[in-house]
N, C-alpha and C positions, 0 to 999 in steps of 0.2 A: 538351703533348699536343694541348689543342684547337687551338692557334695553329700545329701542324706541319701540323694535319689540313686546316684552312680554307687552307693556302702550296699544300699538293697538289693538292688542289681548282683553287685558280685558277690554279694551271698547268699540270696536266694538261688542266683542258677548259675553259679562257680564262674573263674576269670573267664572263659570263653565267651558260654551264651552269655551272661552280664556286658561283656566289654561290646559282645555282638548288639545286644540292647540297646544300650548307654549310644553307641554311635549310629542306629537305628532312631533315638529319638531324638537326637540335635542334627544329624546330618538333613534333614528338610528345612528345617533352620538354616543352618548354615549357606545351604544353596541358596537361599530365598535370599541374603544378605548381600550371596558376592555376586550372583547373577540379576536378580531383580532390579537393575537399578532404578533412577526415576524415568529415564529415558525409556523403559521397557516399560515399566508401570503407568507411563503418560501411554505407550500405544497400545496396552492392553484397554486403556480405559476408554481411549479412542475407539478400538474396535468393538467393546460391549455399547458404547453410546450409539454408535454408529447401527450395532446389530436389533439397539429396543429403539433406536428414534429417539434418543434423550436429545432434542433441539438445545436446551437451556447447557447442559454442558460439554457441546460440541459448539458453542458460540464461545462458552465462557473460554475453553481450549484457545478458540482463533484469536479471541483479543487477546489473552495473557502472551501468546506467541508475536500478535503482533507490534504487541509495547513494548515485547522486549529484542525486536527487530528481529525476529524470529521468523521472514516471509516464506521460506518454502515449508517451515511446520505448520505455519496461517492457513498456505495455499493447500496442502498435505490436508487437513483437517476439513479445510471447504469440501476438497473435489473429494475424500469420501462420504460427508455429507449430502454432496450432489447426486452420490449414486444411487439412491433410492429413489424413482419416478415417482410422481403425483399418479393418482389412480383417477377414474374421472372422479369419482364420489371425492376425492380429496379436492379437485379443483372446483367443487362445487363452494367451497369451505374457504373462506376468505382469508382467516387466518392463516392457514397451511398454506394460501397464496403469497402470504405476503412475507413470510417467514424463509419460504424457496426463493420467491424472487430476490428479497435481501438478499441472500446469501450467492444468489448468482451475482450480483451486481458489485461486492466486496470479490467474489473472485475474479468478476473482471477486470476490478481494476490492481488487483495483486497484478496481474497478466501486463496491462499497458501500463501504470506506473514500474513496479518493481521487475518486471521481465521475469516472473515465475514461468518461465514454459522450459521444457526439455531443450538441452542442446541439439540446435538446427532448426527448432520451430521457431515462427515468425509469432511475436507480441500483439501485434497487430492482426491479423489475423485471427489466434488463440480468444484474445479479447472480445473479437466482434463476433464470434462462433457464439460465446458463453453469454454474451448482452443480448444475443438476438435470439437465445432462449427464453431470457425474461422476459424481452418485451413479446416473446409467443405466449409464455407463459400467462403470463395478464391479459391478454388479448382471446384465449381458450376461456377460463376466468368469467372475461364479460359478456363471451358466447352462452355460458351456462348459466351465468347472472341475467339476463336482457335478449338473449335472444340473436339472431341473426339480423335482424332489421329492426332497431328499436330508435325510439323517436328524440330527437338533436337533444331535446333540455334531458330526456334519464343518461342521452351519452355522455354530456355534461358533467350530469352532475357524478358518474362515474369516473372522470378523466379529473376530476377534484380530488377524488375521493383517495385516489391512486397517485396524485401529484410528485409526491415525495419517491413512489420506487418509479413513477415513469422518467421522471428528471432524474433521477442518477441514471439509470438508465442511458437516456437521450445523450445527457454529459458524455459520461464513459465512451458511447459509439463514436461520437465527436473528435475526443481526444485521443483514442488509436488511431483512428485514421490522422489527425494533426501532426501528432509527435513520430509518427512513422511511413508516413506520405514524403517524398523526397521531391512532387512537382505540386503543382497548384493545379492538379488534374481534377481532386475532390472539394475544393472547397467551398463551392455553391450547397453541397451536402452536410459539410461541417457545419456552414453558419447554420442552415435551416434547423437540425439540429442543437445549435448551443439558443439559438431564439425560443426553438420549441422547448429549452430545457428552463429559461427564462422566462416563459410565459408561463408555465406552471408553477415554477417558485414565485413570482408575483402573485400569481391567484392564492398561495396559502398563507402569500408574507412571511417567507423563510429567507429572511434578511440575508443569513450566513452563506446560505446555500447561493442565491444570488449574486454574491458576489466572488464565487468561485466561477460563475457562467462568463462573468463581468472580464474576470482576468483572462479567460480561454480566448473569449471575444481578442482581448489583445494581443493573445498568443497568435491569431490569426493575420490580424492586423498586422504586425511583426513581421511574420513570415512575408507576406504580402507587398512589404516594404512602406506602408502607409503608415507611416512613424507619429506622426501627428494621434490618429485616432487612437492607434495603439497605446499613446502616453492615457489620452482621454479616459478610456477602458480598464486601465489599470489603475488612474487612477482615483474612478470611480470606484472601481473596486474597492481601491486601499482605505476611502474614506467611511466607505460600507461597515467596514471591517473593524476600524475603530470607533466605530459608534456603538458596537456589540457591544451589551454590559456581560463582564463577565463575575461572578460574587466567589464561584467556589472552585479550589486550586485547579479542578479538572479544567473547568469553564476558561481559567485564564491562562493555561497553556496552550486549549486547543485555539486561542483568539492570539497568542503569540505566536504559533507556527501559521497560522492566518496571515499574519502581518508581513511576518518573513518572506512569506512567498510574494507576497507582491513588493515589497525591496527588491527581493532577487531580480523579479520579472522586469521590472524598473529601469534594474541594475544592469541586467543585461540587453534592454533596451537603449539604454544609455550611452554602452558601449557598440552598436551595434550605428549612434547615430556619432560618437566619436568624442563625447563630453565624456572623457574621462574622470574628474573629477567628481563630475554629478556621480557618474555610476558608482565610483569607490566610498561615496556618501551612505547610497545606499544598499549597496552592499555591509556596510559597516554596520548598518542598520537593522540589514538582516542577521548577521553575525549575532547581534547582541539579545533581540528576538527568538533566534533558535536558544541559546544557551539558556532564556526565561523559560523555553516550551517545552524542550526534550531533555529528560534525565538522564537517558542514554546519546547526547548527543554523538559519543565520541563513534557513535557507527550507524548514524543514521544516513540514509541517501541524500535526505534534504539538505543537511550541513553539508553534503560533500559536494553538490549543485554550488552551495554560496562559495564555498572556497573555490572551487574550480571557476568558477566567473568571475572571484578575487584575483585568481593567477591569471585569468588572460586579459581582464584590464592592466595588471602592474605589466604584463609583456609587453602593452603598447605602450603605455608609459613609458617602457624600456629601464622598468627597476625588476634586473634581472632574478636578484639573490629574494627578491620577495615573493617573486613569479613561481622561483622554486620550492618557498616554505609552503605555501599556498597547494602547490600540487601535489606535495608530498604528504602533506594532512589529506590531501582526494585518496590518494594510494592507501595511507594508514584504515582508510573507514570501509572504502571499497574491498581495501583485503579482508580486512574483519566480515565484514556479508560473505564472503565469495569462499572464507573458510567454512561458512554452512551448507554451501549448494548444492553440495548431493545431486550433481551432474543437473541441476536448471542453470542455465544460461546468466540471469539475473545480471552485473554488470560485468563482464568479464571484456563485452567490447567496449565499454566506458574503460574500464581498465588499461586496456590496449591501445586506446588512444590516448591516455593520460601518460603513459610510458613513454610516448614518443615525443610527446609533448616536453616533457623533463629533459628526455634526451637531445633537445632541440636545444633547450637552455641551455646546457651544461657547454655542450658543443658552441652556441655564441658566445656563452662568456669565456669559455677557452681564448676564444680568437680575440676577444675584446683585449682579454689579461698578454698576450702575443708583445 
């Protein structure tokens, strides 16, 4: 076919114009092949979703990016997403409410979990900017729904209705301030918070979601030094968590990196009260937990969490050459993220303190080998 097409060519309009032809109708081709890639053809498809509103495949985009540990194309895809405002007529529209708040609430917590924000910017901060849109957002929402003074049981029964995006919501606000508060200046704020995010998951009986409030609670506790409640918290959590029935592969991954997390939490609870042993228990616990949850574990953040709490239990233990295998698997997974970053921040000071961390070993066990 192509070789009848290129004989016609040069003999209808001689080697010149023919050969002019001939690379006139493959040369579009061609470009389309070597420059088009999927990476151009992901943001062209981005930018036309982005330009008619296709919601369904600007989600589909976030997930696929974020299972494949892909956080600043996740966060890339949100925050153009975010750029089109509600109009009031749209806030009138419950749907279009809840479809915006989602997605501000998955972008905040890109922001205080995975540190999507520009180099320089504070996670903390970026987070509670983007959550306290939502909870504006929903709160415009109930203004156009109910009115400006409307009567406790329709507020009620709206603050049910809405449970699910005010508690992550409520969550997320919680845990940027936790995970990047350095005093106990806010914590009267966090709990009210992790309570208020608690009280709503109780009212809908979202078991799951409960027992992520369950573990924060500990997280606080922790911090706090009230090691007691903190075990209690976590692990009520963890029993929450295994009672989840889970039937289909999705279900029982997302119930294994559930579990993991409160090993870890545990884990580094354990270590924090000096049972070594306990902690390296279950840490080992969570080890084996992520590797049931995540396909990609070998560059997820959450595995690089359990190994780097693996490596400063063996340091106190003083099992130094383990302390190192352990840190060195945090650097392998952290580098992998950190070759995506396209200048976000994400762990680059986790990195920086894992560095020094190794360098610390290497330098004791020198002296030890002396």
């Amino acid at each position: 076919m192509v070789m009848h097409l290129i004989r016609t060519y040069l003999v209808g309009y001689g080697m010149y114009y023919g050969g002019l032809l001939t690379v006139l109708t493959y040369l579009p081709t061609h470009l389309m092949t070597t420059f088009l890639t999927p990476k151009v053809l992901q943001t062209f498809s981005l930018a036309h979703a982005v330009a008619m509103r296709h919601t369904d495949v600007l989600m589909n985009m976030e997930r696929e990016a974020e299972e494949a540990g892909d956080y600043v194309g996740a966060g890339q895809v949100l925050e153009m997403a975010m750029s089109n405002k509600l109009s009031e007529e749209e806030l009138k529209d419950p749907e279009e409410v809840k479809t915006k708040v989602a997605n501000l609430n998955k972008l905040g917590e890109l922001k205080w979990r995975y540190r999507v924000v520009e180099q320089g910017q504070d996670p903390r901060e970026e987070a509670i900017k983007v959550l306290t849109e939502s909870t504006d957002t929903i709160t415009k929402h109930r203004e156009h729904m109910l009115g400006k003074d409307p009567t406790q049981q329709r507020s009620l029964e709206f603050e049910k209705t809405w449970a699910i995006e005010l508690s992550e919501a409520s969550q997320g606000l919680a845990l940027a301030r936790l995970i990047f508060n350095p005093d106990r200046s806010e914590d009267d704020e966090i709990e009210r918070l992790l309570m208020y995010a608690i009280e709503l998951r109780t009212a809908i009986k979202a078991s799951y979601k409960i027992a992520d409030s369950l573990n924060s609670m500990g997280s606080l506790r922790q911090k706090q030094k009230a090691y007691d409640q903190a075990e209690q918290f976590y692990t009520k959590s963890l029993k929450v968590r295994e009672k989840v029935r889970a039937s289909e592969d999705k279900e029982l991954k997302e119930k294994m990196q559930a579990l993991a997390q409160s090993y870890v939490s545990l884990g580094n609870l354990k270590l924090d009260m000096k049972q070594y042993k306990e902690a390296l228990a279950h840490l080992e616990n969570a080890k084996k937990s992520y590797i049931e949850g995540f396909e990609q574990r070998e560059k997820h953040p959450k595995v690089a969490w359990a190994f780097e709490a693996m490596g400063n239990v063996y340091r106190k233990m003083g099992d130094l050459r383990k302390a190192a295998e352990m840190m060195e698997e945090v650097i392998l997974i952290r580098g992998a993220l950190m070759e995506g970053a396209e200048g976000k921040q994400l762990f680059a000071k986790e990195m920086e303190k894992t560095q020094r961390a190794i360098e610390e070993i290497k330098s004791r066990r020198a002296e030890i080998a002396k």
